[in-house]
C-alpha positions, 0 to 999 in steps of 0.5 A, spaced: 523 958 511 524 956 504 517 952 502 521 947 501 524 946 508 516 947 509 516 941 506 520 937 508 518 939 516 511 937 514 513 931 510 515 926 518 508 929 520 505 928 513 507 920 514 505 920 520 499 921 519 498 917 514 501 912 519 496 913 523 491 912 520 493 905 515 493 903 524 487 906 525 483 902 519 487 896 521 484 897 527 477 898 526 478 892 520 476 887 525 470 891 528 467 893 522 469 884 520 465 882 526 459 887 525 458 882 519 459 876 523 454 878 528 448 879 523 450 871 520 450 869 528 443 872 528 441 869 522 444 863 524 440 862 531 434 863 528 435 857 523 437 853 529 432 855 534 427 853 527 430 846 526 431 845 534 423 846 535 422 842 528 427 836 532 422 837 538 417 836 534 419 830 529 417 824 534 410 828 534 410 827 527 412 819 527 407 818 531 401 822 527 404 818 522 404 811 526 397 812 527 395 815 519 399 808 518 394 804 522 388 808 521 389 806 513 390 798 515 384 799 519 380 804 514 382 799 508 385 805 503 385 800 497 378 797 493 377 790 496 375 785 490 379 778 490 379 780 482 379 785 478 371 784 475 369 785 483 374 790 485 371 794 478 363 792 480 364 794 488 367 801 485 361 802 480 356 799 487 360 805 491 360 811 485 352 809 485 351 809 491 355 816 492 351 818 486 344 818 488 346 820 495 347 826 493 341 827 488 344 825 482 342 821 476 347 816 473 346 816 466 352 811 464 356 807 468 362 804 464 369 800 467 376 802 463 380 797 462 385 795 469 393 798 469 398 794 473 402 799 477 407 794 480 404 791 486 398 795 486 392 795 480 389 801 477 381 800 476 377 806 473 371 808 471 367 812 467 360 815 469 355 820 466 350 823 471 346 829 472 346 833 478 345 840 481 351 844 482 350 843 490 350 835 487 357 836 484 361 839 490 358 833 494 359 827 490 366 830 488 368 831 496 365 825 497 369 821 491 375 825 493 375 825 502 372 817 503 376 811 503 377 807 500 382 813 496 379 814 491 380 820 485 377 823 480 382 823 474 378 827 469 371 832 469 367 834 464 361 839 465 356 841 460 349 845 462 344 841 460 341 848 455 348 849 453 348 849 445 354 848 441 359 856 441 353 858 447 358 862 452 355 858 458 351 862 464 356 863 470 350 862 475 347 857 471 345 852 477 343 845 474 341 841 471 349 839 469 351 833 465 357 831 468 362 826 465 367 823 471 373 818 470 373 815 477 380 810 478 382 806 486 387 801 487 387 794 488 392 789 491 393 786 484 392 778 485 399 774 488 399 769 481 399 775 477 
């Protein structure tokens, strides 16, 4: 034999074995597919299985939402006042008590001008106390968790024996100079 009649003997089996294999990788195409699908099924199931427990809990969460709904008409959320000069003296009346609650001094309590925010008015406070450290976490968590809702939109705090430039004492406890500004709403007036 010639090599090239044992060529052209080893070319049929030549292509058939290149017939083989395109078949058996035609074949193994959809197994090697699924293999994909089955991690994107996976996946799939568990973000089903997440959003079916969320649906199961969603009419929990309604009625939570029900009950806070009634809770804040029950609880008055907004400072009560038929004006806003009430509205304003109530909320200094609350700051103080709050204040002196906690062991601390109100040096200076000022009312800031009323901001209308559609149906609602926003009355805020600005106040100077004195207070120990333990003071301040109690009034601002006081301020901040009771109703009616109120927030403190602003907080300055100087150690008493802070000079100007002075890098302050990190385990400084007080007496503090605290500036607050305090702010709640109120249901502005019908005729307004």
């Amino acid at each position: 034999m010639t090599p090239s009649r044992f060529a052209a003997s080893l070319l049929p089996l030549v292509i058939l074995a290149l017939v083989i294999a395109v078949a058996g990788s035609l074949a193994a195409a959809p197994y090697l597919f699924l293999a994909g699908i089955d991690e994107e099924i996976a996946q799939s199931e568990q973000t089903l299985m997440r959003l079916r427990r969320e649906i199961a809990s969603e009419s929990d969460l309604q009625r939570e939402n029900r009950d806070l709904v009634a809770l804040g008409k029950e609880a008055n959320l907004l400072l009560e006042g038929s004006t806003t000069g009430i509205a304003g003296a109530k909320l200094q009346k609350l700051i103080a008590d709050i204040v002196a609650e906690h062991g601390g001094v109100a040096s200076s309590l000022q009312l800031l001008p009323v901001n209308e925010e559609g149906p609602l008015g926003r009355v805020a406070l600005r106040l100077s106390i004195n207070v120990d450290i333990d003071g301040l976490r109690d009034i601002v968590h006081a301020i901040e968790t009771g109703t009616p809702l109120l927030f403190i939109d602003d907080l300055t705090v100087h150690t008493a024996e802070q000079k100007n430039g002075d890098t302050p004492d990190p385990y400084y406890l007080g007496p503090l100079e605290v500036n607050l500004e305090v702010s709640g709403y109120r249901m502005r007036d019908k005729a307004a």
